[in-house]
BANU-145184 format. One record per residue (C-alpha): x, y, z. Coordinates in steps of 0.02 Angstrom, whole numbers, plus 50000, padded with zeros to 5 digits. Layout:
SITE    px    py    pz
SITE     X     Y     Z
...
This chain:
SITE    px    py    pz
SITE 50000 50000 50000
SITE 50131 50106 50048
SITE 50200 50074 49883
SITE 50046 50106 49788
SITE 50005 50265 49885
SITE 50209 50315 49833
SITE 50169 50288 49646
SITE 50020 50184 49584
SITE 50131 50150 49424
SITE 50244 50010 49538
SITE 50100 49930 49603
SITE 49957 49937 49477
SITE 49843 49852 49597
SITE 49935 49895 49742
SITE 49777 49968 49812
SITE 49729 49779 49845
SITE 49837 49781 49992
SITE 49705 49828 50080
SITE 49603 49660 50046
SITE 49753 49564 50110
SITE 49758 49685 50264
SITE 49594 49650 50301
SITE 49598 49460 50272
SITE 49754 49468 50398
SITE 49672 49562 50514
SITE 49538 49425 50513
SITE 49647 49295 50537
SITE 49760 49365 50671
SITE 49591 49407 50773
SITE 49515 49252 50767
SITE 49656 49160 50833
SITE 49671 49288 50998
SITE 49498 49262 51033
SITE 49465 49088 51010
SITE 49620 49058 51099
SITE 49574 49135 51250
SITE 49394 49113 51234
SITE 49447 48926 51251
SITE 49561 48967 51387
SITE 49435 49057 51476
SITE 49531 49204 51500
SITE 49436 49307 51369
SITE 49347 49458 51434
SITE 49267 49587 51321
SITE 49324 49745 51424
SITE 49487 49680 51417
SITE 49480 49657 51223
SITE 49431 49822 51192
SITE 49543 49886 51301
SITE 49660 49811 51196
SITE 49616 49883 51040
SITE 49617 50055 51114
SITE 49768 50038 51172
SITE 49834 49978 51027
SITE 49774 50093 50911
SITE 49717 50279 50995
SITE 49869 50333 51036
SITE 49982 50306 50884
SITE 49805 50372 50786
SITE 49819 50549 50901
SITE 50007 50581 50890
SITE 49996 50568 50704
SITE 49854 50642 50686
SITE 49949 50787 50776
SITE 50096 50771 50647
SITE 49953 50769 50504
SITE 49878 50929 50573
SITE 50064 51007 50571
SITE 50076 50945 50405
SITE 49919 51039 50346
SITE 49946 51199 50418
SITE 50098 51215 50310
SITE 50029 51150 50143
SITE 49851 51165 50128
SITE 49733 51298 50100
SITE 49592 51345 50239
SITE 49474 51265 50159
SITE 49556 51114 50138
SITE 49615 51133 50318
SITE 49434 51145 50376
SITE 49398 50966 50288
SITE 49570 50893 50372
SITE 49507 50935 50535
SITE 49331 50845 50479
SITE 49408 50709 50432
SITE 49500 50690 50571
SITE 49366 50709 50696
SITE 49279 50562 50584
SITE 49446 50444 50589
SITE 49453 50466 50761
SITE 49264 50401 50809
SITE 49305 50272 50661
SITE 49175 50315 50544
SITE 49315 50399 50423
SITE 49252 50284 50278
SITE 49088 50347 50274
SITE 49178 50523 50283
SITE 49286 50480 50136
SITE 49160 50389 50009
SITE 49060 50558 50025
SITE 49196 50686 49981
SITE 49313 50596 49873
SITE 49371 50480 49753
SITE 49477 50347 49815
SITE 49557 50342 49624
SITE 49548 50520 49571
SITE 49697 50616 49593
SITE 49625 50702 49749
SITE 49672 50553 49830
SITE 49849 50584 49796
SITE 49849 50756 49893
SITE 49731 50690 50044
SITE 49839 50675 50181
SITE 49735 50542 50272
SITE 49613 50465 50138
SITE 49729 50301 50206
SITE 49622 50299 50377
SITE 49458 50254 50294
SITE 49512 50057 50304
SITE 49546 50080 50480
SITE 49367 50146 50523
SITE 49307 49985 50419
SITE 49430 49856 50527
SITE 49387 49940 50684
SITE 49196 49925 50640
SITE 49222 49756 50624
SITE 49299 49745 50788
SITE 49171 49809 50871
SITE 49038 49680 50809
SITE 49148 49512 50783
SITE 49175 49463 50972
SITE 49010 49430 50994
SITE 48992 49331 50829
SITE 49149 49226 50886
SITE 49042 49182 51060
SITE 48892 49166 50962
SITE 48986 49020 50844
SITE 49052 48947 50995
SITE 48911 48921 51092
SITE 48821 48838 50943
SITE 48872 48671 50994
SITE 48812 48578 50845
SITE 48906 48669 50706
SITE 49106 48697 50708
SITE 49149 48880 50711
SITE 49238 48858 50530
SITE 49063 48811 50478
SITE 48992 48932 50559
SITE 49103 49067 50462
SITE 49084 48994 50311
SITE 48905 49016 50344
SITE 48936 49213 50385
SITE 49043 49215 50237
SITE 48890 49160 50121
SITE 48758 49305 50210
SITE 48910 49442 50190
SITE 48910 49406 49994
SITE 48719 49471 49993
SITE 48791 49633 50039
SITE 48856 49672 49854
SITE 48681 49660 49792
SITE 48599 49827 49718
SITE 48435 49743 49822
SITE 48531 49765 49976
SITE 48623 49946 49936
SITE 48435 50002 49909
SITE 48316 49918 50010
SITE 48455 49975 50163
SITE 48427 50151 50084
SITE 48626 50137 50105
SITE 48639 50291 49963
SITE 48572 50404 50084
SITE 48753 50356 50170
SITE 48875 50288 50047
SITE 48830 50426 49893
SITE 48838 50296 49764
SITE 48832 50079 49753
SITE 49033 50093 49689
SITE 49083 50191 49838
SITE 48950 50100 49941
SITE 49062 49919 49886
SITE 49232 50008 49911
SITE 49219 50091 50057
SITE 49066 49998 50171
SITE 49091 49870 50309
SITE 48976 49765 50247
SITE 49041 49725 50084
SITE 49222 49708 50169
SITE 49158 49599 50281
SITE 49185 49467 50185
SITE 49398 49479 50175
SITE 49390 49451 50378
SITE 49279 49321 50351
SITE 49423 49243 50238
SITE 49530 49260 50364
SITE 49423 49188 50501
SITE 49387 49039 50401
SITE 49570 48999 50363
SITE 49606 49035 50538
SITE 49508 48888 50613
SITE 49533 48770 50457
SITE 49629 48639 50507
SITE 49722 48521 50385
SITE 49863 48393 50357
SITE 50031 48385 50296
SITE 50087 48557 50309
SITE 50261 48542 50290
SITE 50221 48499 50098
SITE 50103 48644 50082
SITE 50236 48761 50149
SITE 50327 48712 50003
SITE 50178 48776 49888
SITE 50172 48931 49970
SITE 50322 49005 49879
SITE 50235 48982 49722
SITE 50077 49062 49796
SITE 50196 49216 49852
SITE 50260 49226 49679
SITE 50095 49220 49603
SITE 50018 49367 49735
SITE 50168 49490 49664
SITE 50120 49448 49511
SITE 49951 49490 49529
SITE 49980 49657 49620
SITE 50121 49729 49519
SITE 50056 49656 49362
SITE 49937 49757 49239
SITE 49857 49626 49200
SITE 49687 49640 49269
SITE 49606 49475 49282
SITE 49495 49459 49419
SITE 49654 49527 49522
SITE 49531 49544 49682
SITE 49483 49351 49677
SITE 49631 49284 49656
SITE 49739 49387 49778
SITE 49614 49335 49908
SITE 49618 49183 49871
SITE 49803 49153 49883
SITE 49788 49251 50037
SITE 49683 49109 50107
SITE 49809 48975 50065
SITE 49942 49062 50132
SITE 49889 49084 50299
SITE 49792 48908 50306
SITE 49965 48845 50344
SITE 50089 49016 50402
SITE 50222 49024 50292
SITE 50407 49054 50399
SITE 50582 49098 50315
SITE 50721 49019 50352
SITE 50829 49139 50334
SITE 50869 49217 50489
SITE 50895 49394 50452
SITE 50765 49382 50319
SITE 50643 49322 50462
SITE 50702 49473 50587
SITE 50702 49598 50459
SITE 50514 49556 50407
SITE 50443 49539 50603
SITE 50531 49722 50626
SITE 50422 49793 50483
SITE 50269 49688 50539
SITE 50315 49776 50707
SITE 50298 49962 50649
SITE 50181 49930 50530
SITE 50067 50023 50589
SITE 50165 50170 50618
SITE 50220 50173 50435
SITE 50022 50134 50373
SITE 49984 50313 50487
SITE 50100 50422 50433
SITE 50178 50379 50261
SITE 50014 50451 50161
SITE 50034 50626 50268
SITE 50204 50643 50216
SITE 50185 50603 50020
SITE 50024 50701 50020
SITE 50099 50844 50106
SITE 50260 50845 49978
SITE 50133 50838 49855
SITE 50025 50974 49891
SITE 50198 51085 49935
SITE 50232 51057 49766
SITE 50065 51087 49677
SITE 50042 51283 49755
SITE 50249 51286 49740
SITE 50247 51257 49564
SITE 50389 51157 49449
SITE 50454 51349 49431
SITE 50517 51360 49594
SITE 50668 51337 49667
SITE 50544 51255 49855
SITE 50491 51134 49717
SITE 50526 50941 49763
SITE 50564 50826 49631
SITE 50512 50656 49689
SITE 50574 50582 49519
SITE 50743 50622 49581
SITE 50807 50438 49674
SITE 50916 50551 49805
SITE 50733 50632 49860
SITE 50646 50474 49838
SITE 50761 50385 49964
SITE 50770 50524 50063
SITE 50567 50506 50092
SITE 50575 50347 50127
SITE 50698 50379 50261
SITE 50611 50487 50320
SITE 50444 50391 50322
SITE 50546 50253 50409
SITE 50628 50360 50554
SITE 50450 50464 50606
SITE 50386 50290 50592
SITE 50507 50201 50725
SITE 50493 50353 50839
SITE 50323 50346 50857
SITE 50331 50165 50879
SITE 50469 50161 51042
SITE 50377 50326 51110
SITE 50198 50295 51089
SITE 50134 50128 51038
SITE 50272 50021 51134
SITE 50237 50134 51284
SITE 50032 50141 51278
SITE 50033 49960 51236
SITE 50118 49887 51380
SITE 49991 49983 51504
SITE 49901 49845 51578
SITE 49754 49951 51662
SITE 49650 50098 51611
SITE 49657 50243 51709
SITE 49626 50432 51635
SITE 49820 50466 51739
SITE 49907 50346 51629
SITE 49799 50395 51465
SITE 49775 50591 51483
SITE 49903 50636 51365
SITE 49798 50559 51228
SITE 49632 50582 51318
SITE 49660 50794 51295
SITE 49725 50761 51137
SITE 49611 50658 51052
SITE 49460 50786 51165
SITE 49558 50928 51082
SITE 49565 50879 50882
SITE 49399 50847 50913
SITE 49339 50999 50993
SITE 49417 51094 50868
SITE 49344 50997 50711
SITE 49182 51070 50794
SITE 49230 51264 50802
SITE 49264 51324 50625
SITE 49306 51486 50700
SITE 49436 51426 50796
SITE 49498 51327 50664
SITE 49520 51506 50557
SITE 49589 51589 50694
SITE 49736 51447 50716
SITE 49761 51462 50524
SITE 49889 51584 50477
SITE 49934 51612 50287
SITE 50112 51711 50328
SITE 50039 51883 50277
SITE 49943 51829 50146
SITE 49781 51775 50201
SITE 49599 51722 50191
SITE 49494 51782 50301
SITE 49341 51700 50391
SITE 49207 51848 50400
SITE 49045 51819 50508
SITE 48913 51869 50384
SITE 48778 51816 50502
SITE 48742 51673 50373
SITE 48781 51490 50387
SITE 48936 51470 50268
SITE 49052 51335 50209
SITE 49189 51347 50321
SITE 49344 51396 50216
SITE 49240 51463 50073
SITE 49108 51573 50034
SITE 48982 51460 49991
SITE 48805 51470 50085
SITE 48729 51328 50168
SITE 48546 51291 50209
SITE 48463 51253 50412
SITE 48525 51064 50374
SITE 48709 51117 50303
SITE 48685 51070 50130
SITE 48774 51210 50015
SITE 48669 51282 49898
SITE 48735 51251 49758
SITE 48678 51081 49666
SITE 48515 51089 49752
SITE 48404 50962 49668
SITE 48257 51062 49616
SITE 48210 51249 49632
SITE 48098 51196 49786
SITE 48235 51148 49893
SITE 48350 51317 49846
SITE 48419 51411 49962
SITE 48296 51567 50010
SITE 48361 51757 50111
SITE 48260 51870 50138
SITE 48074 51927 50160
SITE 48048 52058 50017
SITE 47915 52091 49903
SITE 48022 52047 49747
SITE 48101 51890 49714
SITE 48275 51902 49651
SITE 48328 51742 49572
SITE 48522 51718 49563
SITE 48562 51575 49417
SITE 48737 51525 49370
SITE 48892 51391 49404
SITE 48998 51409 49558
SITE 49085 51552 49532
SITE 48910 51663 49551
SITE 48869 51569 49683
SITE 49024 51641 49767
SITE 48948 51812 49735
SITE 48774 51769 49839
SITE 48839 51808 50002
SITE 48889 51986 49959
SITE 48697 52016 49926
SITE 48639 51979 50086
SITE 48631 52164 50161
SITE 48486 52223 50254
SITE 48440 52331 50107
SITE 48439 52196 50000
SITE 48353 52059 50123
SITE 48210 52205 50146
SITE 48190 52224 49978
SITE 48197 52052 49889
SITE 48175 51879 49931
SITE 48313 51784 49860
SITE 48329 51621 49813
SITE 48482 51560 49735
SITE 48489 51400 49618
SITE 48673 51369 49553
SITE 48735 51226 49470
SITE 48923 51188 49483
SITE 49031 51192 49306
SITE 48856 51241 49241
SITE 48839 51411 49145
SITE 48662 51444 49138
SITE 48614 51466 48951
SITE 48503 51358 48850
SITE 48581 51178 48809
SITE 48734 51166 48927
SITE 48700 51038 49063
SITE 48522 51002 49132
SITE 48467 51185 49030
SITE 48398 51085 48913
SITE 48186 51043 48873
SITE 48117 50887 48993
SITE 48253 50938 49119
SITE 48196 50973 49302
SITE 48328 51137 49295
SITE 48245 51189 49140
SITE 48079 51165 49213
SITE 48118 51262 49342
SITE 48185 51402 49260
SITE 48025 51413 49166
SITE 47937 51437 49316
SITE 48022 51593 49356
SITE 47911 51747 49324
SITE 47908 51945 49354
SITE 48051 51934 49442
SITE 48232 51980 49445
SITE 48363 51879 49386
SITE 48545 51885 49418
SITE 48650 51753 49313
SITE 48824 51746 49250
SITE 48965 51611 49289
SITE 49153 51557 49220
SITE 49158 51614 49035
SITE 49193 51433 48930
SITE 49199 51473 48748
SITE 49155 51295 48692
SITE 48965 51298 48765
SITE 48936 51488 48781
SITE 48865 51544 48605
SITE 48773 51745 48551
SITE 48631 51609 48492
SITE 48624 51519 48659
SITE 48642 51676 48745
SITE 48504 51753 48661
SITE 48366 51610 48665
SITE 48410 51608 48858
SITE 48370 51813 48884
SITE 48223 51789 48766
SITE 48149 51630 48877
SITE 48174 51735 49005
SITE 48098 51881 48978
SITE 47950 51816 48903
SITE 47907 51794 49079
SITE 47917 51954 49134
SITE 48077 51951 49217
SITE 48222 52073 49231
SITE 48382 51986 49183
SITE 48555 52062 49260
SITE 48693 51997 49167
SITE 48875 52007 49281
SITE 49004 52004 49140
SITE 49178 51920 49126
SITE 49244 51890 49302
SITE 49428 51875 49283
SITE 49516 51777 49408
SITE 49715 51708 49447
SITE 49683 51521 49411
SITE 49755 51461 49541
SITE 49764 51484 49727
SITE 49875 51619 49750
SITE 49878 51641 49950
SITE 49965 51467 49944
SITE 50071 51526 49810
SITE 50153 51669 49915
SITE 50139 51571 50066
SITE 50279 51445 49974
SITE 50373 51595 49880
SITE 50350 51743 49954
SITE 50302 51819 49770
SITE 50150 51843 49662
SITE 50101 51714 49526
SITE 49966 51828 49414
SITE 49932 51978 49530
SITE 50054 52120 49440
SITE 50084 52016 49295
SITE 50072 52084 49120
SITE 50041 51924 49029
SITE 49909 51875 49159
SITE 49840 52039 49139
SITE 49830 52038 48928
SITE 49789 51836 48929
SITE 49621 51897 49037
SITE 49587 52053 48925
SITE 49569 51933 48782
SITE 49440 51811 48853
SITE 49344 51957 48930
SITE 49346 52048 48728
SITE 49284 51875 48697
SITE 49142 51877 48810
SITE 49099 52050 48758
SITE 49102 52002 48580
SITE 48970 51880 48588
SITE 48858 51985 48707
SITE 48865 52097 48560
SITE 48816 51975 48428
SITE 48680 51913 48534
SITE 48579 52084 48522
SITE 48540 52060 48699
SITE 48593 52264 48733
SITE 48430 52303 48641
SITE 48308 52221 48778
SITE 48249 52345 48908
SITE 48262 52216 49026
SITE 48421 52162 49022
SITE 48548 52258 49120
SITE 48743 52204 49090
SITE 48865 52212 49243
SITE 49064 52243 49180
SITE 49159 52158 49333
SITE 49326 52158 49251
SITE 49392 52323 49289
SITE 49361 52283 49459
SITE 49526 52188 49476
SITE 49605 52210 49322
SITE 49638 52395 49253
SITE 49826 52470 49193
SITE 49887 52330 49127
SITE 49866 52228 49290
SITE 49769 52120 49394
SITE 49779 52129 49580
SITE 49687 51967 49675
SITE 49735 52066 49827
SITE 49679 52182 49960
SITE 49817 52219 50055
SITE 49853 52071 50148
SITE 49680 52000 50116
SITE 49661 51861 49949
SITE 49503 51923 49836
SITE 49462 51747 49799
SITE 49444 51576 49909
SITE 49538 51466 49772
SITE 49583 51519 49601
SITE 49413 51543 49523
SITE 49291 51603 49674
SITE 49265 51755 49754
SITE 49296 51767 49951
SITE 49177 51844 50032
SITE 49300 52004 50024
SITE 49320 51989 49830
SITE 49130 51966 49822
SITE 49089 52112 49915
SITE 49207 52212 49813
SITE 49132 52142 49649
SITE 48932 52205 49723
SITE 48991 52361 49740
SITE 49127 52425 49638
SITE 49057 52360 49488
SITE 48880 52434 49480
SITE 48769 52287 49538
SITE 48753 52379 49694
SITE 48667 52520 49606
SITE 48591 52398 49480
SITE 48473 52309 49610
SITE 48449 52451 49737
């Protein structure tokens, strides 16, 4: 995994490793527990105990180290959703976190620095329930226990039925049946189950079989850093099953030490290797290849150099932390409080996006957290309705986001970037005098044909609905789906209902997040640059050019808003104001760019 999460080109399938992990993890378990159950030593505090123990501590002091890690290479936003996920690895429901935010194989992923801890939400999950399913086997007299998880093994593989997904309502958790299969505990079920059954197998002639098992370690690599893909899941679990029916041991000596010290900080190196390769490459990403902070992993010096690194922080945590948490023999809140506050405090925090704002500190350049009064986004400057869904990609226009208590309804209709803008509106003048709803689509410019703005399409139904009212649309200029004709049968649709259209005009914007750009180089990337200046005069004389063709300047209901010379005039663009950033990314507004945009550029006037 490790590997895999260093470059997936090794290890094609090296993201299997977690299978075998699991299937371990099932083996390993059921052995302690049937053990002791038969000794009758086994005591359920005491097991959990155990797994606290085991795992709490090392998951707090790196989540510390993770936080460090964040504050120095990701954005606020971004350091908002660390501190969420977090919070959601540390209760152990982190894979339900992760299958709702992110794609395990996009290359978000890469720059996550603790998408790893989803599979240890799913193993401790596991933990929590199998106990009780091991005394449950036991005590069924009439049926041996590797029957009995055979049996278990059968029911699990219902779980990767649509039926089941839906009839659970499981979308309503996992966002989507692939995620649901990837990331739920029901559908990994089945790996411990693997492991539990060749844990309790019991067969003959196992010196011969160890013999075999070479082959079946040969065949595993093969599999994982093969690209062949040929039911690489099956088979690797499979293997996995035959190797541990019968555990395979090295002769060689050093060999033999050199794998049980690995197995030993395993852990260690599972919790903090993705931190450190996400954090280099998110350093890198706002760095850019252009600069001299820039690290080039392709180089072999760096590349050994990380893995040393990975290696040392791993050992360290192991002698300090888990060695000396794990042999404490008795809870008491003394002996634990260290990790107790700790764990309290991360937690706390996650809670208290304020705080989280005020611990974040951009190195002069910053973006800054404004109380609007409104329920935003932490990190951004996106609004959120009474249950803390953002606005934008609201389902239908009933469920939109509504201010206000006004006699006129202002509509605002657009992608993303506009619905950066809606926050800026929400004065008291404004709220008095409108009641506005906003109903934004992400990467969706709102003119006839692009996206769902098309005939039998709820959004287009919608929109139709919309009368004798005022509407505010615009969005990120694209000149692939933004045609004068498309332009024009929009304004027409929607003034034949009586409504006032405000057009906000080309919005330039840097691209890229800038703040995090100084923060690495202490320079400016497009604010002050000539080329960035001219490149954004020629899409905004685009944009202009086809509001011309389109004829719209000759409705008397259409009112056109120029935003560009709000941050770009003498040959410049400044993204700046003073030491606050205009924008919460490199294409939306902060709520400081946004205000600036309302009323420097006429809308102000426009809708008062």
């Amino acid at each position: 995994m490790i590997v895999y999460h260093f470059n997936p080109e090794f290890v094609p399938f090296g993201y299997l490793g977690v299978d075998l992990f699991f299937i371990i993890s099932g083996f390993l378990i059921t052995k302690q527990l049937i053990k002791s159950i038969e000794q009758e030593s086994f005591e359920i505090k005491q097991f959990y105990f155990k797994r606290f123990k085991r795992i709490i501590p090392a998951l707090v002091s790196s989540s510390i180290f993770t936080v460090s890690i964040g504050y120095f290479n990701l954005s606020l936003e971004h350091f908002y959703e660390l501190f969420r996920g977090l919070k959601y690895s540390l209760l152990f429901v982190g894979n339900i976190f992760f299958s709702q935010i992110i794609d395990y194989f996009s290359i978000d992923s890469e720059r996550n620095l603790i998408v790893n801890l989803w599979s240890l939400s799913v193993e401790e999950q596991f933990y929590i329930i199998f106990p009780f399913v091991v005394l449950i086997g036991i005590k069924i007299k009439k049926i041996k226990i590797v029957y009995f998880f055979n049996l278990c093994l059968l029911i699990s593989l219902l779980s990767f039925s649509e039926i089941f997904y839906e009839k659970l309502h499981l979308s309503n958790i996992f966002f989507g049946f692939e995620k649901y299969i990837f990331y739920s505990p029901f559908t990994r079920t089945s790996q411990f189950l693997v492991g539990a059954i060749a844990a309790t197998t019991k067969i003959l002639k196992l010196k011969k079989l160890r013999k075999i098992n070479y082959l079946y370690l040969i065949i595993l690599s093969f599999f994982l850093f093969s690209e062949l893909d040929f039911y690489n899941q099956e088979i690797i679990s499979l293997l996995s099953f035959f190797l541990l029916l019968n555990e395979t041991r090295f002769d060689n000596h050093n060999l033999s030490k050199l794998f049980v010290h690995i197995g030993n900080i395993s852990y260690s190196l599972y919790l903090f290797h993705q931190p450190i390769l996400a954090g280099i490459r998110n350093h890198n990403f706002y760095a850019t290849m252009d600069s001299s902070k820039y690290i080039d992993m392709d180089s072999m010096t760096i590349k050994l150099a990380i893995i040393c690194t990975i290696y040392g922080i791993s050992l360290l945590n192991y002698l300090y932390v888990e060695e000396i948490y794990r042999n404490i023999q008795t809870f008491s809140f003394k002996k634990f409080r260290l990790i107790l506050v700790a764990f309290t405090l991360i937690i706390s925090i996650s809670m208290f996006p304020k705080l989280i704002s005020s611990l974040y500190n951009q190195n002069n350049i910053q973006v800054n957290s404004f109380d609007t009064g409104f329920n935003i986004k932490p990190g951004t400057n996106y609004l959120r309705n009474n249950q803390n869904q953002i606005c934008i990609d609201q389902d239908n226009l009933n469920q939109a986001c509504i201010f206000g208590k006004g006699d006129k309804a202002l509509y605002v209709l657009g992608d993303s970037t506009i619905s950066s803008i809606v926050s800026s509106l929400l004065t008291e003048n404004m709220l008095n005098k409108y009641t506005i709803v906003e109903y934004t689509k992400s990467g969706c410019y709102p003119v006839l044909g692009n996206c769902s703005f098309k005939s039998g399409q709820q959004y287009y139904d919608d929109v139709l609905f919309i009368k004798d009212s005022v509407i505010l649309m615009g969005g990120n200029f694209n000149t692939n789906i933004f045609t004068s004709e498309a332009l024009l049968n929009t304004i027409e649709l929607l003034t034949s209902k009586n409504n006032e259209v405000v057009l906000v005009g080309y919005i330039p914007s840097p691209r890229f997040d800038e703040s995090m750009y100084f923060k690495k180089n202490k320079s400016y990337l497009k604010s002050f640059n000539e080329t960035h200046y001219f490149d954004e005069y020629v899409n905004y004389q685009s944009f202009n050019q086809k509001v011309a063709d389109s004829n719209i300047y000759n409705f008397d209901k259409v009112r056109f808003i120029d935003a560009f010379n709000v941050f770009c005039k003498d040959n410049f663009c400044n993204y700046f104001n003073e030491q606050d950033f205009l924008f919460i990314d490199g294409s939306h507004l902060s709520f400081l760019g946004s205000t600036k945009l309302y009323e420097e550029s006429g809308l102000m006037e426009v809708l008062n």
